[in-house]
C-alpha positions in Angstrom: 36.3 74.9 31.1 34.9 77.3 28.7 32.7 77.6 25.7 34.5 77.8 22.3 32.1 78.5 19.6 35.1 78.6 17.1 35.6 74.9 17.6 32.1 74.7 16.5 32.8 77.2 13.4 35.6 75.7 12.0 34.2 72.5 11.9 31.0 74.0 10.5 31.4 71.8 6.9 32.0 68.6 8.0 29.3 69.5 10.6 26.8 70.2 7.9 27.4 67.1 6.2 26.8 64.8 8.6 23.7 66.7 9.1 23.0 65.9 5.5 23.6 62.1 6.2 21.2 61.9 9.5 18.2 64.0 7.5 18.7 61.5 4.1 18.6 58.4 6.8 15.8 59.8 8.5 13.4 60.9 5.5 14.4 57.8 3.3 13.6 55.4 6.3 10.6 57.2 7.1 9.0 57.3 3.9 10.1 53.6 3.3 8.7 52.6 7.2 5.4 54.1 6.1 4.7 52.2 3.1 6.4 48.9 4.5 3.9 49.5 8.0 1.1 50.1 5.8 1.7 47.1 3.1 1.7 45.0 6.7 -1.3 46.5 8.4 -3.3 45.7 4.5 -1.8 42.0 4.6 -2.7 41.8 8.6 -6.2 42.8 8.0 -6.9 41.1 4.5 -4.3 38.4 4.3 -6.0 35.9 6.2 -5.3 33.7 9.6 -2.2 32.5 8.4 -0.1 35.9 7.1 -2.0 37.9 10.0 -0.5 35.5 12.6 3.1 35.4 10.9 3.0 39.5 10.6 2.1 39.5 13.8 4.9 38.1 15.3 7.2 40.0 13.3 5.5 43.2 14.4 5.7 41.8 17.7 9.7 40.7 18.0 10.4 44.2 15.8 8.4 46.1 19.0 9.7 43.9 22.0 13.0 44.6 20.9 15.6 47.3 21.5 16.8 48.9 18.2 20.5 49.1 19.2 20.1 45.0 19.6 18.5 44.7 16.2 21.1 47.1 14.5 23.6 45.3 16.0 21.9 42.3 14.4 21.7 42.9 11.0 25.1 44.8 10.8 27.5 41.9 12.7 25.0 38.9 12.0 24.0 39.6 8.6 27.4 37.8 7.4 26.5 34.4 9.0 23.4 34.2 6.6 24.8 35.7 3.7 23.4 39.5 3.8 27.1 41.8 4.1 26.0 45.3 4.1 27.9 48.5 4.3 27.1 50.9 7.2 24.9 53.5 5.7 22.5 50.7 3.7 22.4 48.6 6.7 21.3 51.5 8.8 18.7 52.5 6.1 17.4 49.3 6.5 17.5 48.5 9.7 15.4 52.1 10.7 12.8 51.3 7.9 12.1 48.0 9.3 12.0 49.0 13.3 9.5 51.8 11.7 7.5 49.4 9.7 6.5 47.5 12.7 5.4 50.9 14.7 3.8 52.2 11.4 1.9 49.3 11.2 0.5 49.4 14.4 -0.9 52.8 13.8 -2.7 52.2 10.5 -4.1 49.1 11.7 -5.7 51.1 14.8 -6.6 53.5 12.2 -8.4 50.7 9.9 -10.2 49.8 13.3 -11.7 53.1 14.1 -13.3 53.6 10.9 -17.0 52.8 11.3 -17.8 49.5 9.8 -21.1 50.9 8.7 -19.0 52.8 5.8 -17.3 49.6 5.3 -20.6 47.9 4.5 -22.2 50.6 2.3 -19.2 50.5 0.1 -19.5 46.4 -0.5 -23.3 47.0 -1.1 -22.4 49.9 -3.6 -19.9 46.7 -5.0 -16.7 48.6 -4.3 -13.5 46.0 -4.7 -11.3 45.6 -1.6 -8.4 48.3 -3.3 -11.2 50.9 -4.0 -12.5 50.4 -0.1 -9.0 50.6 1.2 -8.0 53.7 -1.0 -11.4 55.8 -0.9 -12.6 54.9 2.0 -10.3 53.5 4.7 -7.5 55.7 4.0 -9.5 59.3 3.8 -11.7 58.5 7.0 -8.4 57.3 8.9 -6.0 60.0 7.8 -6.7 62.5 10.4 -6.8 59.7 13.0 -3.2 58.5 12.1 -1.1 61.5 11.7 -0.3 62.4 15.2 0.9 59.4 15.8 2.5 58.7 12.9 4.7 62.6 13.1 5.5 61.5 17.0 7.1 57.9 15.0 9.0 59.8 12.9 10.4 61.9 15.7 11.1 58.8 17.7 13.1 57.5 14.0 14.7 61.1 13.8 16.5 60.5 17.0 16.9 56.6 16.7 19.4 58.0 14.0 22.1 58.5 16.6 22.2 55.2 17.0 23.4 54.0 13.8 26.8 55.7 15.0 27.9 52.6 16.4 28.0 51.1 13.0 30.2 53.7 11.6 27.3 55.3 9.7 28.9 59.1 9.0 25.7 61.0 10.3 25.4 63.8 12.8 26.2 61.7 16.0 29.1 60.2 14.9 30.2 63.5 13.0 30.1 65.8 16.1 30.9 63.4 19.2 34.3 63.1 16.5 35.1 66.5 16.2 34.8 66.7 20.1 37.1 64.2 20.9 39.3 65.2 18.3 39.6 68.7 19.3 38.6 68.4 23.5 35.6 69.9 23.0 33.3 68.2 24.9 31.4 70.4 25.9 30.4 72.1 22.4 30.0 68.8 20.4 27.2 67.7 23.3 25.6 70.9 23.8 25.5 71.1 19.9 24.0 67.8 19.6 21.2 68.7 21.9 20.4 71.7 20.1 20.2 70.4 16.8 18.1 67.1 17.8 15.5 69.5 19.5 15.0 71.9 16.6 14.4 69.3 14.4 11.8 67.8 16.7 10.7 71.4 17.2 10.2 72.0 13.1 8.6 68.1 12.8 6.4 69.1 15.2 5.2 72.1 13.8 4.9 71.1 10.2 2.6 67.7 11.4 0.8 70.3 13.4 0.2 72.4 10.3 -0.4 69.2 7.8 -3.3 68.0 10.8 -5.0 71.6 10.2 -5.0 71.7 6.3 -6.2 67.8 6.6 -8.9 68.8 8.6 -9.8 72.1 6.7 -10.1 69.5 3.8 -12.1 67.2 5.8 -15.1 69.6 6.7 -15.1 71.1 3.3 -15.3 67.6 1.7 -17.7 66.5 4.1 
């Protein structure tokens, strides 16, 4: 057994494109995950008894849950109640709700570690509940919440490979092809690997360098 890079090289287009599928999934269901976690972490903490108790068993099932077995859900059960989706909107959908119920875990330990003191002086100044949650919850809990939440998005980065059981044309299913196609097993895994970790790698870096400018900000504001 040897090492072909040409395998790799030839291939390089259709490579690149599933690339381009797994980075669209991946920022699209991240971006949606946030503002679906946060809209559910805001009803949780202001919605009352009632909505805090149902999100909460959402968040709960969503957590307690293996993504492959709620993937595998929504793509093959969908039909039975009336919700047929093609693969790549069905894995879209199905990432951005798995990281909706992590997000929303993270803001709402975010909302909790911001001092209730601040809360307080912003209802005496006669601040509505939006203007609390946008200038004051949300600044103060920012550099709490981003670690976690660029660690999420790395764990949604690589949940990615599992929409190739759905047929979804991404990186996965794109490469693990090409290697059965052309017996290069070897290449198509170690390829894989590679890319997976240097996207963690640059994810990594660029939360690392948003956490500095964010607290920069913070001490100059402050």
């Amino acid at each position: 057994m040897r090492f072909d890079v040409n395998v790799i090289i030839e291939k390089l287009p259709e490579i690149l494109a599933g690339l381009g599928v797994t980075l669209a999934l991946w920022i699209a269901a991240t971006l949606g995950a946030i503002v679906l976690g946060f809209l559910t972490a805001t009803g949780r903490r202001y919605g009352g008894m009632a909505i805090n108790a149902v999100l909460a068993v959402i968040v709960e099932i969503l957590r307690g849950t293996p993504f492959l077995i709620q993937i595998f859900l929504l793509y093959y059960g969908g039909p039975f109640i009336g919700l047929s989706l093609d693969p790549i909107p069905c894995g879209l959908l199905g990432l951005t709700i798995y990281g909706a119920a992590y997000y929303s875990e993270i803001f709402r330990a975010g909302f909790g570690a911001v001092p209730l003191g601040h809360i307080e002086a912003a209802e005496c100044l006669g601040m509505s509940r939006a203007q609390i949650v946008r200038r004051i919850l949300l600044p103060e809990m920012a550099m709490l919440v981003l670690p976690p939440a660029v660690n999420m998005s790395v764990i949604l980065m690589k949940e990615t490979a599992i929409l190739s059981i759905i047929t979804v044309p991404e990186m996965t299913l794109t490469i693990s092809a090409i290697g059965s196609q052309q017996y290069a097993f070897l290449e198509s895994i170690f390829l894989l690997a590679l890319i997976y970790w240097a996207l963690v790698e640059i994810t990594g870096r660029l939360g690392g360098v948003a956490e500095a400018r964010l607290s920069r900000l913070r001490f100059q504001t402050s």
